[in-house]
Structure formats: structure tokens, C-alpha cells
C-alpha positions as MATLAB code, in Angstrom:
seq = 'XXXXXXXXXXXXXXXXXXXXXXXXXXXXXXXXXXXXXXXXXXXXXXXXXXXXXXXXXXXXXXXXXXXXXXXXXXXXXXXXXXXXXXXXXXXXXXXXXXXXXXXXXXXXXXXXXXXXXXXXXXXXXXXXXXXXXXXXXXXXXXXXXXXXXXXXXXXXXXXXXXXXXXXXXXXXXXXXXXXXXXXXXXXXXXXXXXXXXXXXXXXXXXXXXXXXXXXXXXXXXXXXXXXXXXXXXXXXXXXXXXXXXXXXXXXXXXXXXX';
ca = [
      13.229   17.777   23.396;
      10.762   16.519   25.579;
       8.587   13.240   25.142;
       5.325   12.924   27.153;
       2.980   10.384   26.650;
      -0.642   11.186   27.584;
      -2.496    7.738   28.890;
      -5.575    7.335   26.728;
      -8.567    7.241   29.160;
     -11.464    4.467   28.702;
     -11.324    3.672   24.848;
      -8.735    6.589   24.031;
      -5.264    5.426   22.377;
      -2.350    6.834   24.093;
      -1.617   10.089   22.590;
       2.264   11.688   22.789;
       3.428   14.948   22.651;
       7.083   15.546   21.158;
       7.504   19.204   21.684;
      11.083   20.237   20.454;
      13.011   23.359   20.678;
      11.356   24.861   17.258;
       8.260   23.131   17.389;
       5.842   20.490   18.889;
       3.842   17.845   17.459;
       1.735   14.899   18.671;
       0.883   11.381   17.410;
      -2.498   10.096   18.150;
      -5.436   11.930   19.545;
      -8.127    9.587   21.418;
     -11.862    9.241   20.825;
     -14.308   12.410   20.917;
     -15.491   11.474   24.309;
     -12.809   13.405   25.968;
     -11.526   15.885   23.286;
     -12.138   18.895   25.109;
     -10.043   17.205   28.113;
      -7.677   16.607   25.686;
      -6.828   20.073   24.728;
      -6.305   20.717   28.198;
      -3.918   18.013   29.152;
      -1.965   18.820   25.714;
      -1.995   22.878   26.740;
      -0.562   22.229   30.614;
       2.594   20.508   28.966;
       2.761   22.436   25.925;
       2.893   25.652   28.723;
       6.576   26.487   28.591;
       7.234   24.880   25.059;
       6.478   26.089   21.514;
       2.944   25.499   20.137;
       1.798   22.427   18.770;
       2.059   22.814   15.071;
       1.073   19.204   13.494;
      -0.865   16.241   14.427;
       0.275   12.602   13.424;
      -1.913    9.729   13.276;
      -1.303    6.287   13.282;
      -4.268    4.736   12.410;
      -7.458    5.080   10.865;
      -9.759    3.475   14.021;
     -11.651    5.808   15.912;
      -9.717    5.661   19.492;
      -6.392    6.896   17.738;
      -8.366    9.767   15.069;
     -11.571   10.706   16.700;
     -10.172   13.880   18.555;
      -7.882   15.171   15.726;
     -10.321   17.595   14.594;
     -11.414   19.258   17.807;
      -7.497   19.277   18.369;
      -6.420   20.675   15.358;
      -9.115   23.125   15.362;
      -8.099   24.538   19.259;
      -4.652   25.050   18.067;
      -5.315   26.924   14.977;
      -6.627   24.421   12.285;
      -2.880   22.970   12.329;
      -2.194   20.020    9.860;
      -3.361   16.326   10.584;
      -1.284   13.634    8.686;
      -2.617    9.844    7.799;
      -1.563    7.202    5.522;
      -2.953    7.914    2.276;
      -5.277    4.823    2.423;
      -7.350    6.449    5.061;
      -7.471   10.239    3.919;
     -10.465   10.067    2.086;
     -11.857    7.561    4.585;
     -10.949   10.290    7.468;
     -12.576   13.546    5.357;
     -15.900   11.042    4.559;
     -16.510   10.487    8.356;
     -16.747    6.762    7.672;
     -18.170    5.012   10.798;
     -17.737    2.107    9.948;
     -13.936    0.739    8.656;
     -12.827    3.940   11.505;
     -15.156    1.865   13.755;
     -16.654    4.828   15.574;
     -20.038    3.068   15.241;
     -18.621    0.603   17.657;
     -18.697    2.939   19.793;
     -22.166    4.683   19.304;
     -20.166    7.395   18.034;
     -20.345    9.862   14.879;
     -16.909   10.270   13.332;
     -16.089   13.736   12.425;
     -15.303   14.546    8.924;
     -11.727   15.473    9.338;
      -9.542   17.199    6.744;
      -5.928   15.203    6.074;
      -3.058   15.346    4.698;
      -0.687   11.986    3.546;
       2.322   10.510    5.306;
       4.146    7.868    3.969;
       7.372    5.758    4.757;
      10.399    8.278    4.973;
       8.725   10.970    5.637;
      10.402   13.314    8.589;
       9.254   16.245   10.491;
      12.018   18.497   11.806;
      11.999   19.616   15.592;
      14.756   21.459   16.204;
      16.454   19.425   18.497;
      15.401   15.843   17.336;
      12.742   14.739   14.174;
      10.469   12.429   13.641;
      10.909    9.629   11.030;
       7.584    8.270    9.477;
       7.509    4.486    8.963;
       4.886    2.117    7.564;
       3.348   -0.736   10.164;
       0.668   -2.464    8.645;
      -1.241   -5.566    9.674;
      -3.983   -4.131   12.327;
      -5.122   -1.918    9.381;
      -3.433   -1.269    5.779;
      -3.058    2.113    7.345;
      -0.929    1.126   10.198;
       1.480    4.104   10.626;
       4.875    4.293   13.210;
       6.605    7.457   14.129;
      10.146    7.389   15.284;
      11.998    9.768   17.366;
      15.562    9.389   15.534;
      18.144   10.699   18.274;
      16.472    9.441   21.742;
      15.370    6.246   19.722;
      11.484    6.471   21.144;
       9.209    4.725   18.621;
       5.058    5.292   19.083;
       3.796    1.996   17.455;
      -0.049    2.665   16.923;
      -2.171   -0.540   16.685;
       0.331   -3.294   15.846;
       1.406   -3.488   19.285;
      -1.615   -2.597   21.108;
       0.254   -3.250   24.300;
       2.843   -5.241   26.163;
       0.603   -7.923   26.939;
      -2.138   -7.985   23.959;
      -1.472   -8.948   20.892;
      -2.945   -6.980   17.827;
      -6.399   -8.475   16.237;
      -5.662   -8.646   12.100;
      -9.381  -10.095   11.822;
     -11.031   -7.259   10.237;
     -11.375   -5.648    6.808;
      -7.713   -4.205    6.048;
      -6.206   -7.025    8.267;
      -3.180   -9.079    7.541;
      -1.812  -11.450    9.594;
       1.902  -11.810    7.554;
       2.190   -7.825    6.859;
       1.423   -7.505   11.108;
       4.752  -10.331   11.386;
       6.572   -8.320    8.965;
       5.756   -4.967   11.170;
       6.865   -6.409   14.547;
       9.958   -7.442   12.452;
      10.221   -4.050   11.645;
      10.132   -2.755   15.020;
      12.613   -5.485   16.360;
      15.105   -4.322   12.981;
      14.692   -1.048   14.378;
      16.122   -1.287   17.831;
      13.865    1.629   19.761;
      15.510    2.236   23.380;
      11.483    3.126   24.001;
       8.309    1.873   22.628;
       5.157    3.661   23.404;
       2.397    1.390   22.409;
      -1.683    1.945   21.684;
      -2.574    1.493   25.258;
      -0.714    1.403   28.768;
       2.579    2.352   29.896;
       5.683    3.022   27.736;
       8.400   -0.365   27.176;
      11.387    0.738   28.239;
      15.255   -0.824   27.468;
      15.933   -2.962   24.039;
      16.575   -5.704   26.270;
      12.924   -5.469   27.505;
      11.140   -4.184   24.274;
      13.179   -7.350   22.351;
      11.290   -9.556   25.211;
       7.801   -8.194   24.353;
       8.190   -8.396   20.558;
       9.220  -11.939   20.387;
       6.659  -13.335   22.439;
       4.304  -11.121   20.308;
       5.911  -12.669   17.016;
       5.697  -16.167   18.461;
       2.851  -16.210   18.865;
       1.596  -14.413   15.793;
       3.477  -17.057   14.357;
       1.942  -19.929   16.020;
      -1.361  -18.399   14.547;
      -0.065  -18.151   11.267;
       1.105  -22.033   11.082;
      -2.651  -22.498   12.585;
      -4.255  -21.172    9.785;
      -4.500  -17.726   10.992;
      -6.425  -18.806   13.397;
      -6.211  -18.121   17.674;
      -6.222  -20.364   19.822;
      -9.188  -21.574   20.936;
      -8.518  -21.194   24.874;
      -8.140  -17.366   24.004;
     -11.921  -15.578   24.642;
     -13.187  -13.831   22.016;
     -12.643  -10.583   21.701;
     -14.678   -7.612   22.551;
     -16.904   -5.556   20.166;
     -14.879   -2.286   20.345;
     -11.109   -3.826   20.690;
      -8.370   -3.695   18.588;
      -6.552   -6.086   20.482;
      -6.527   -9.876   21.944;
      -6.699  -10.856   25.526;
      -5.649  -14.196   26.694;
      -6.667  -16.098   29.625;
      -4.557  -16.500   31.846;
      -2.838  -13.208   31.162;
       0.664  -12.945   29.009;
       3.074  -12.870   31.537;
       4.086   -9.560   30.365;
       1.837   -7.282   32.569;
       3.162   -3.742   32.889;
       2.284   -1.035   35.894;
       0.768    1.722   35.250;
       2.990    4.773   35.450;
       2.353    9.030   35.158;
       1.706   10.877   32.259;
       5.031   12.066   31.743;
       6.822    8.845   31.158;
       9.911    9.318   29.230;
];
């Protein structure tokens, strides 16, 4: 098995490729704006492995689903699996609750097929478990590589040092608590989140997550509200930025992280 996470570029999600000895799959798939790159970044490390047969998304929101079409449609129209809450909302095009209209962007009507909790895709050497993470979106979906214990996260931990925005239709401040819970439960030995580099070591990833759920929690006994030292957020993020920064910052590493 190997596990390569692609850095999303500008607005695009992370995307990872797990491509196993029987077959390959890959969670997340970035905006339209650099689909076409995409394919070619997912063929160079899909070169000596077998094809990509499935595509697993974790969220509704345009940087993690815009792409899956062109995707699926360069490797042979291959299945492209979403919560059930967001399949029709996927094969609509909806710009607005996928927010590509944030982006001045169409979203592409894109066929889907449901995932839910429990749900596990077979790889030959490893599988993926399918979990349930809501709180960014009702949507919110986790995929969990069961034997090296690498967990992609999707929106409800947008990254080491942002915490996840739960201020938007579909938003829940509590079920987001419960998901980081969740996550922490689960003891990943790797954490790839929406954006920047992967969290490596439970001691480290246990760090992250319970300054995440502090203050999440904090927010929760305010009301649901955020402090008012942190700026409001941007337009097109998913996420909350604090000033000064988390202490949590995290370098930048290669593609091919794990």
C-alpha cells in the first residue's frame, strides 16, 4: 500500500491517493480550476500501481468535489461516493450550499453514489473504513486507512492550526465536538487534514485535537459564538484564522508525505 497525499493548490482541498496492491482509490478531488492538472499529478503516482478505480469524497463544498467529475471521467467514468445528504445536491450542480459560487465558479452536475458510516472498500493489502464527521457540513465524511491507521479528515479539521467554521447552513457546532471526539476515540498514527501538511504521531495529532476541542468548547459555553479578537473570516473559507496564529503552525512538506 502506498499513501500519497497531493497538496491542494490555491483553494483546492488536499486530495490522497491510497493505491493498494488490487486497486487504488482517492479521497477528495480539488476545485475545477486545476482538474486537468489533477489528472496528471494522480497518473505520475498511479504509474507503477493499479488504476484508480473509485473516488471518495468528504464533503459536499466545492474545493473537496469540484474536480470529481473531470476525474472520474479521465479514468473511465469510475464511481464517486458522497454522503447521501449531498447526492442529489452533487447531481443538481447546486452552487450555492457546494459554495462554488463563492468562487465564481459553475459546479458540475456530478453523478454519485452513497457512503455511509461502516462502509469499507477493500484494497488488497489494506481498506478503507468509511466514518461519519459532521459539524462543518451534515455531510462531513472521514475515511480511515484500518492497518497503517492514516485517517483523511475532510472539513472538520481544516488544518493543524484553523479551526473548522460551523456558521453556515448544515453547521453544527456540538455534532463538529462530537467529530473531533471521534477522531481523538479513534487513535490515527496519521491525520491528513483539508489543507496543509499531514499530522504525524498520536502524541502530536492528540495535541492538535485538544486545542481544537478547547476551543470549540470555549465557543460553545460562549454561545456559539468566536471570539471577538478572531477576524472574520473570508468569503470562500471553510475555516477560522486567529490572530496571532495557533501556535500549532506546521511546514510545508512534498507531495508524497506518508
Amino acid at each position: 500500500m502506498r499513501i500519497v497525499r497531493l497538496p491542494g493548490i490555491h483553494h483546492d482541498a488536499n486530495a490522497t491517493i491510497f493505491a493498494g496492491s488490487e486497486s487504488s482509490l482517492l479521497v477528495d478531488a480539488g476545485t475545477t480550476w486545476y482538474q486537468m492538472l489533477q489528472i496528471e499529478r494522480i497518473s505520475g503516482h498511479l504509474e507503477n500501481s493499479k488504476p484508480l478505480e473509485r473516488i471518495l469524497l468528504t464533503s459536499r463544498r466545492y474545493p473537496f468535489s469540484g474536480a470529481a467529475k473531470h476525474i472520474s471521467e479521465g479514468h473511465g467514468n469510475i464511481p464517486i461516493h458522497i454522503h447521501p445528504d449531498a447526492v442529489s445536491v452533487l447531481e443538481t450542480g447546486d452552487f450555492f450550499t457546494t459554495w462554488s459560487n463563492r468562487y465564481d465558479s459553475d459546479m458540475p452536475r456530478t453523478e454519485c453514489q452513497p457512503v455511509i458510516q461502516g462502509d469499507v472498500f477493500k484494497l488488497g493489502d489494506g481498506e478503507i473504513f468509511s466514518l461519519a464527521l459532521p459539524g462543518h457540513c451534515t455531510d462531513g465524511m472521514g475515511y480511515f486507512e484500518t492497518e497503517r491507521g492514516v485517517l483523511v479528515s475532510g472539513a472538520v479539521l481544516p488544518r493543524a492550526d484553523t479551526p473548522s467554521r460551523w456558521d453556515m447552513p448544515g453547521g453544527s457546532l456540538p455534532e463538529l465536538i462530537t467529530s473531533l471526539k471521534t477522531i481523538h476515540d479513534l487513535s490515527p498514527s496519521s491525520l491528513v487534514p483539508a489543507r496543509g501538511p499531514t499530522i504525524k504521531g498520536r502524541e502530536r495529532i492528540d495535541e492538535v485535537l485538544n486545542m481544537h476541542l478547547q476551543f470549540l468548547e470555549e465557543c460553545e459555553e460562549n454561545n456559539g459564538e468566536v471570539p471577538r479578537s478572531w477576524p472574520r473570516p473570508a468569503r470562500t473559507a471553510y475555516f477560522l484564522v486567529s490572530e496571532p496564529p495557533w501556535p500549532l503552525k506546521e511546514k510545508e512538506n512534498s507531495s508524497s508525505d506518508k
